[in-house]
C-alpha positions as CSV (number, residue, x, y, z in Angstrom):
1,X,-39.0,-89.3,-30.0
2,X,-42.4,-90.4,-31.4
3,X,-42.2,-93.4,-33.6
4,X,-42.7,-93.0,-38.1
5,X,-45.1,-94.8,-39.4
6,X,-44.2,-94.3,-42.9
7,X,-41.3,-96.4,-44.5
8,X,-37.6,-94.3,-43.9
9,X,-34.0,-95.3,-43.0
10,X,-32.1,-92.9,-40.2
11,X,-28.3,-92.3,-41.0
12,X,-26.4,-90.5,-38.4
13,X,-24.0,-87.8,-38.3
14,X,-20.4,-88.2,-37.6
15,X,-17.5,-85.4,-36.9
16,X,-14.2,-86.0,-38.1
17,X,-12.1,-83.2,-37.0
18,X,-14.9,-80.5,-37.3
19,X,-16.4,-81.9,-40.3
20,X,-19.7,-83.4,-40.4
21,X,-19.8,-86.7,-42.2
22,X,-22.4,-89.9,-42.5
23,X,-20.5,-93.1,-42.0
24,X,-23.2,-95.2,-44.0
25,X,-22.2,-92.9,-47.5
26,X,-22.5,-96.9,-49.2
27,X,-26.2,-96.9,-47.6
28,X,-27.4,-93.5,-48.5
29,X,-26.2,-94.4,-52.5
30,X,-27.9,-97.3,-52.7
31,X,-31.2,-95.4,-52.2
32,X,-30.2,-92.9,-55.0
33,X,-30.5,-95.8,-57.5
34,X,-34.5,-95.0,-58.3
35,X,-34.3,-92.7,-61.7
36,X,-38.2,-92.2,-61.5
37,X,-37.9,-90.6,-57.7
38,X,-37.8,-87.1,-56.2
39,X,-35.1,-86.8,-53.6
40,X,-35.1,-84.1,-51.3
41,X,-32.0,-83.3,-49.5
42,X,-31.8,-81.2,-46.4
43,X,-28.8,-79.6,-45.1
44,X,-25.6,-79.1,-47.2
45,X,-23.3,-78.9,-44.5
46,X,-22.6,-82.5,-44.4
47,X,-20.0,-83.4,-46.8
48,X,-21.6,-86.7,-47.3
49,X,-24.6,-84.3,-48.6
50,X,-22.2,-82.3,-50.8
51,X,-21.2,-85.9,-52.3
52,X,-25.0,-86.8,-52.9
53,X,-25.8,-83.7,-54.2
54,X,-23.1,-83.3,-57.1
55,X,-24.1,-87.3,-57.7
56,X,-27.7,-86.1,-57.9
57,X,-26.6,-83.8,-60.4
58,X,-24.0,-85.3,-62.6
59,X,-26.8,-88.1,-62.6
60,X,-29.7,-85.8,-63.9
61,X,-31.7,-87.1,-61.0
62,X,-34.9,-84.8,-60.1
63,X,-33.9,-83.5,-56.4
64,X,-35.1,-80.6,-54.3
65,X,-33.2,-79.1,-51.7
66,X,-34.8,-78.3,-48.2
67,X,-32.8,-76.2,-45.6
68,X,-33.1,-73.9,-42.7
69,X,-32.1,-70.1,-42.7
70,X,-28.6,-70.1,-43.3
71,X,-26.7,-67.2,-41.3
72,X,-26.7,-64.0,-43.3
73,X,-22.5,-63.4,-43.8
74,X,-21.3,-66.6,-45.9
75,X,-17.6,-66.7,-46.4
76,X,-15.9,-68.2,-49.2
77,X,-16.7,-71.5,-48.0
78,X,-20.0,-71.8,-47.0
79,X,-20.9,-70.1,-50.5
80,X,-18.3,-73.3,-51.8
81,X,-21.1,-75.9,-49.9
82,X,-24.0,-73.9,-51.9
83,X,-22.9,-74.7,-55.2
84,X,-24.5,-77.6,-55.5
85,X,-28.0,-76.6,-54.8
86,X,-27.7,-74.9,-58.2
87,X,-28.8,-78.6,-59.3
88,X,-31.8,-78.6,-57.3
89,X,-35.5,-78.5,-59.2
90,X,-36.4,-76.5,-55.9
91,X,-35.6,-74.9,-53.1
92,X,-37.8,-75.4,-49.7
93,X,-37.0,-72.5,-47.4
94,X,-37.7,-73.6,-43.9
95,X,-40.1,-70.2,-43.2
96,X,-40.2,-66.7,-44.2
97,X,-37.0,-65.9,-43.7
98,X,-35.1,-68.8,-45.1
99,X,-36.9,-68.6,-48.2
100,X,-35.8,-65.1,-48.8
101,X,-31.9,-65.5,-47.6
102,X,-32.1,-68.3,-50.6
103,X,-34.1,-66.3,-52.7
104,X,-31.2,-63.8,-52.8
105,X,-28.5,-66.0,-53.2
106,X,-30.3,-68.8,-55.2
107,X,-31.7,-68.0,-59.2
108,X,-34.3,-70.9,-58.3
109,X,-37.9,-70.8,-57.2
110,X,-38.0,-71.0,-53.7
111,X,-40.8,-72.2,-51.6
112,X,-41.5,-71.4,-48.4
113,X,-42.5,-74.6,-46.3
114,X,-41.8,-73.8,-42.6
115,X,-41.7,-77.1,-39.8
116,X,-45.1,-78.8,-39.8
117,X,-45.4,-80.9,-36.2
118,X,-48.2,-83.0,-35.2
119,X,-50.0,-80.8,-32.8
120,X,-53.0,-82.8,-32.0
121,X,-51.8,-83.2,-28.5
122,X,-51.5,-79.3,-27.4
123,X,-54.7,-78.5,-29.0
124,X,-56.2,-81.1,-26.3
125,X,-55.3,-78.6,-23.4
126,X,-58.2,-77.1,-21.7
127,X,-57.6,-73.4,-22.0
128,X,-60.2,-73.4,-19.4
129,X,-57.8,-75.2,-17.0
130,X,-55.8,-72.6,-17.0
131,X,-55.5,-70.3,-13.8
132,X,-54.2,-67.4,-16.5
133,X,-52.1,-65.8,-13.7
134,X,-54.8,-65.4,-11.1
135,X,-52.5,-67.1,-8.6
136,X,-48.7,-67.6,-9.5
137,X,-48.0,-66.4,-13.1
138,X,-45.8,-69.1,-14.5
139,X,-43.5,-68.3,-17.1
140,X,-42.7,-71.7,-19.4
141,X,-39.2,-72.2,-21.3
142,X,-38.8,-75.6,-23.0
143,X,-35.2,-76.1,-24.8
144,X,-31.7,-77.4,-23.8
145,X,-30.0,-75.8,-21.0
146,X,-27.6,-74.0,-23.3
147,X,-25.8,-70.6,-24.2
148,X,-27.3,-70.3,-27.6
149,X,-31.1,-70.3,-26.4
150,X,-30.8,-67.2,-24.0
151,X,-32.2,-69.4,-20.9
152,X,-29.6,-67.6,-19.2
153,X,-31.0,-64.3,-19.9
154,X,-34.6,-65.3,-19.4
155,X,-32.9,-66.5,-15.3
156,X,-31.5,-63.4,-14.9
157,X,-34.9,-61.4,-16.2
158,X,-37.1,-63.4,-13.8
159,X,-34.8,-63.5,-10.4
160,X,-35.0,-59.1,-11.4
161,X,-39.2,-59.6,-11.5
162,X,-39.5,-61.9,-8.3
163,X,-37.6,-59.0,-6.7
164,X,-40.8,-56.7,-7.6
165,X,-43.1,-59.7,-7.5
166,X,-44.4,-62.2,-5.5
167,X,-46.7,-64.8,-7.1
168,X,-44.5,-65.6,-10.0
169,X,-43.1,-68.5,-11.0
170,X,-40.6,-70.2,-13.8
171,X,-40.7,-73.4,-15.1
172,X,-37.7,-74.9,-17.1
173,X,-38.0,-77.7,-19.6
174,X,-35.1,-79.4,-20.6
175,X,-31.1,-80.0,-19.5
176,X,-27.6,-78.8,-20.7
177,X,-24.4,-77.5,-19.6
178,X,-26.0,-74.2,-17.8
179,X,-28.1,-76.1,-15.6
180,X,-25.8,-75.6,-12.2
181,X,-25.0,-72.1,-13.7
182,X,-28.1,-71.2,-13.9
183,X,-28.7,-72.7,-10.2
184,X,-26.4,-70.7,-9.0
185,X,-27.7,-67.4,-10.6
186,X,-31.0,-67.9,-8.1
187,X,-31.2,-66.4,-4.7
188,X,-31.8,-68.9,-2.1
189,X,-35.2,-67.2,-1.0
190,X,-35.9,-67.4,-4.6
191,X,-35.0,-71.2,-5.5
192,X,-38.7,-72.4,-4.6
193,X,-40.3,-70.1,-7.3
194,X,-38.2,-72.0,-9.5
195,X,-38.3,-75.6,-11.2
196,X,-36.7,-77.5,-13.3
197,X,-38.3,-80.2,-14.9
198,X,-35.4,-82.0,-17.1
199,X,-35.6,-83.4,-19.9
200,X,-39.2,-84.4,-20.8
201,X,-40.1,-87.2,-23.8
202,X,-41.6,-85.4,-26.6
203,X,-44.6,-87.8,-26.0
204,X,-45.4,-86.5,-22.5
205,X,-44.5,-83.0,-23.4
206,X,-47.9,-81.2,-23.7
207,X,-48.6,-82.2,-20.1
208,X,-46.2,-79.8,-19.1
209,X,-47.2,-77.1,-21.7
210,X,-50.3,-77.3,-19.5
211,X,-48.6,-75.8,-16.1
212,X,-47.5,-72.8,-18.1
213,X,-49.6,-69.4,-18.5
214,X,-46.9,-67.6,-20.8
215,X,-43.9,-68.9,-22.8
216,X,-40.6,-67.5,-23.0
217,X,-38.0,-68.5,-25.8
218,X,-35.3,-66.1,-25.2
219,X,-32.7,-67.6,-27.8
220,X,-29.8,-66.2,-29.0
221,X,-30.0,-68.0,-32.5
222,X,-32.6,-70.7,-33.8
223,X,-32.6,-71.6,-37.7
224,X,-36.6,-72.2,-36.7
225,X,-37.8,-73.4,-32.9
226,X,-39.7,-76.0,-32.6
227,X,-41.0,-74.8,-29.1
228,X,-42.8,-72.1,-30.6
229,X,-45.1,-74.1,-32.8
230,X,-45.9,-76.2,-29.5
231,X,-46.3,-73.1,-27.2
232,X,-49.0,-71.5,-30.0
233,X,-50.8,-74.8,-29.8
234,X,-51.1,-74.9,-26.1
235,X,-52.7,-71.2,-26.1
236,X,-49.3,-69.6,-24.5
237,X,-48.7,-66.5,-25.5
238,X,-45.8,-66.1,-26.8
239,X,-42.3,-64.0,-26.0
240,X,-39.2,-64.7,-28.6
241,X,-36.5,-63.2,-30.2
242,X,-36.2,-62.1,-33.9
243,X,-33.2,-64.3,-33.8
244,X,-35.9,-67.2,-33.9
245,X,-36.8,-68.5,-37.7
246,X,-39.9,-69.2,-36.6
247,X,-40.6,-65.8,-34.9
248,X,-41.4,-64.4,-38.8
249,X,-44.0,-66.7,-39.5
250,X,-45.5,-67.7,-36.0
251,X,-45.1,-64.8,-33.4
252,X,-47.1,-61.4,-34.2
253,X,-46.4,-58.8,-32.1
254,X,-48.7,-57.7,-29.5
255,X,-50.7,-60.1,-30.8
256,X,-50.1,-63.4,-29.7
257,X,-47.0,-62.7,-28.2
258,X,-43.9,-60.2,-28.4
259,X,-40.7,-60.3,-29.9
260,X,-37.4,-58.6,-28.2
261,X,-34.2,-57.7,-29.4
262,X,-31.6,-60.4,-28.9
263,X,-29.3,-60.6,-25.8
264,X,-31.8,-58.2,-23.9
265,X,-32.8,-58.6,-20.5
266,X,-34.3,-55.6,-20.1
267,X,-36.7,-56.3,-22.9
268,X,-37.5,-59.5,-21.6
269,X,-38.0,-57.8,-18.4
270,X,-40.4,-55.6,-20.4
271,X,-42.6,-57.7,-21.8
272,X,-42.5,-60.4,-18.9
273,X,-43.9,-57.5,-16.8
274,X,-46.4,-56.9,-19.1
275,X,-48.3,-59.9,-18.3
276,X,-47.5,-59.4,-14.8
277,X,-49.0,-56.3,-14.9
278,X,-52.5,-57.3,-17.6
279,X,-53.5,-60.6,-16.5
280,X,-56.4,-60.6,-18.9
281,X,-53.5,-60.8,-21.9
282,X,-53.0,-64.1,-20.9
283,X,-56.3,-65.5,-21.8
284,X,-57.0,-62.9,-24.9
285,X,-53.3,-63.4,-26.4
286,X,-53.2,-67.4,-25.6
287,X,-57.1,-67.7,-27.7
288,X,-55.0,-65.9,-30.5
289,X,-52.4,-68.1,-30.6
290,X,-53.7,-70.9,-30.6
291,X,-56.3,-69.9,-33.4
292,X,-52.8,-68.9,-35.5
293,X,-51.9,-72.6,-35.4
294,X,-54.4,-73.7,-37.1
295,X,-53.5,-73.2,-40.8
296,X,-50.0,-75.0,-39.3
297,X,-50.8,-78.4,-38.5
298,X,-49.6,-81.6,-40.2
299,X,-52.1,-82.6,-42.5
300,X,-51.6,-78.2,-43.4
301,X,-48.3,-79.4,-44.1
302,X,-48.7,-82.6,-46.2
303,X,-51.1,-80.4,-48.2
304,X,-48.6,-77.6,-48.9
305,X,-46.0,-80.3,-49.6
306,X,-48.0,-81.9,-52.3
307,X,-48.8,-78.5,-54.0
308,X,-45.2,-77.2,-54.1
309,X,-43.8,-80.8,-55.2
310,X,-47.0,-81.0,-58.2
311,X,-45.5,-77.2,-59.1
312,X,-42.1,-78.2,-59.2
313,X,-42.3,-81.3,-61.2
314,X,-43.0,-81.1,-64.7
């Protein structure tokens, strides 16, 4: 992970028989002890969060809460963890579709302040280095090796294309508990068209944005994804699910990318083809993209930050 320069503390998550827990609770308190601060406090799964929240309260202290899209059916226990973001001066909604879910469950104003990433890097790429299909079409996917992020679907989609296909090609970022499953999904005669790269450093990541010509995030569920910001950057066009948070505020259909229904191969199949099929896509979808990442850099992000927190505050 790239290093923070600003001043911070990292507490780590523990699980104690399913429960999520930070072993330094002593720690985190002793930085509550400033009356003139604003906390922000992300996540409310944690039960050491649930303490520091109904502290932040019962304390008066000004605190603004900051999550991800929660899932849309909340039992009688996650709407128990909620309570105490009734304290909250604020609520951040990590993109469009977080801020809404908490809009309607929430009587607070809600902001929508989506993941902001230092993209400097990805803009580097030469678009102009970029073959854009005109000899193997490679297909990108960057994320763990897991069920939840569809990369078994996106396999299965590709070894059905490289059937019809020749020059086509998939390269996976990343590692998990599918990798030998997902081995074992590929056709010998097929096994050379695709690689897997592992796990990569965030740091040397873009380097292997560059190899790609379209990106592929095929997941099942994502609060946000990450991936997607970086993909934009690099000029990939983009293909994602509507199960991806970030697919509301990022992905436009037809546009700089497509989004498919979840848990269809099919669709993927679809919409892979498509670029199979209209190599000059690549090059007209991947200048939108990266064009719609401009407004979503990090100094963006400080600046939206500093407006919602100067709204907030009274």
């Amino acid at each position: 992970m790239p290093v923070m320069k600003h001043g911070h503390k990292i507490f780590g998550g523990k699980y104690l028989r399913n429960i999520l827990y930070n072993p330094d609770i002593g720690e985190l308190f002793k930085e509550l002890k400033y009356k003139d601060s604003i906390y922000i406090v992300s996540g409310y799964g944690n039960i050491s969060f649930q303490m520091i929240m109904y502290y932040l309260n019962i304390s008066k202290r000004l605190w603004i809460f900051q999550g991800e899209k929660p899932r849309l059916t909340l039992n009688a226990s996650k709407k128990l963890l909620m309570r105490p973001l009734k304290g909250a001066k604020g609520i951040l909604g990590i993109g469009s579709f977080a801020t809404r879910i908490y809009e309607e469950i929430l009587n607070k104003p809600v902001y929508n302040l989506s993941y902001f990433i230092d993209l400097e890097r990805f803009f580097d790429i030469p678009l102009k280095q970029r073959n854009y299909g005109k000899k193997s079409l490679k297909f990108l996917y960057c994320g763990s090796l897991i069920e939840g992020k569809g990369v078994d679907l996106l396999v299965r989609a590709f070894v059905i294309l490289r059937e019809r296909y020749q020059d086509i090609e998939l390269h996976l970022i990343g590692s998990g508990a599918l990798n030998q499953q997902l081995i074992s999904i590929i056709p010998d005669a097929f096994r050379p068209d695709v690689f897997f790269h592992g796990f990569i450093k965030w740091d040397e990541l873009h380097k292997y944005y560059s190899l790609g010509d379209v990106f592929v995030f095929p997941t099942r569920y994502d609060r946000w994804g990450v991936a997607i910001n970086e993909a934009l950057a690099s000029g990939l066009p983009v293909i994602t699910t509507y199960n991806a948070g970030a697919a509301y505020d990022l992905v436009l259909d037809n546009y700089n990318g497509f989004l498919c229904p979840v848990n269809s191969v099919n669709s993927l199949i679809e919409k892979m083809e498509f670029f199979i099929k209209n190599k000059d896509a690549i090059c007209k979808m991947g200048l939108h993209a990266r064009e719609t990442m401009k407004n979503w850099t990090l100094q963006k992000g400080m600046e939206r930050l500093e407006s919602i927190v100067t709204d907030i505050v009274p």
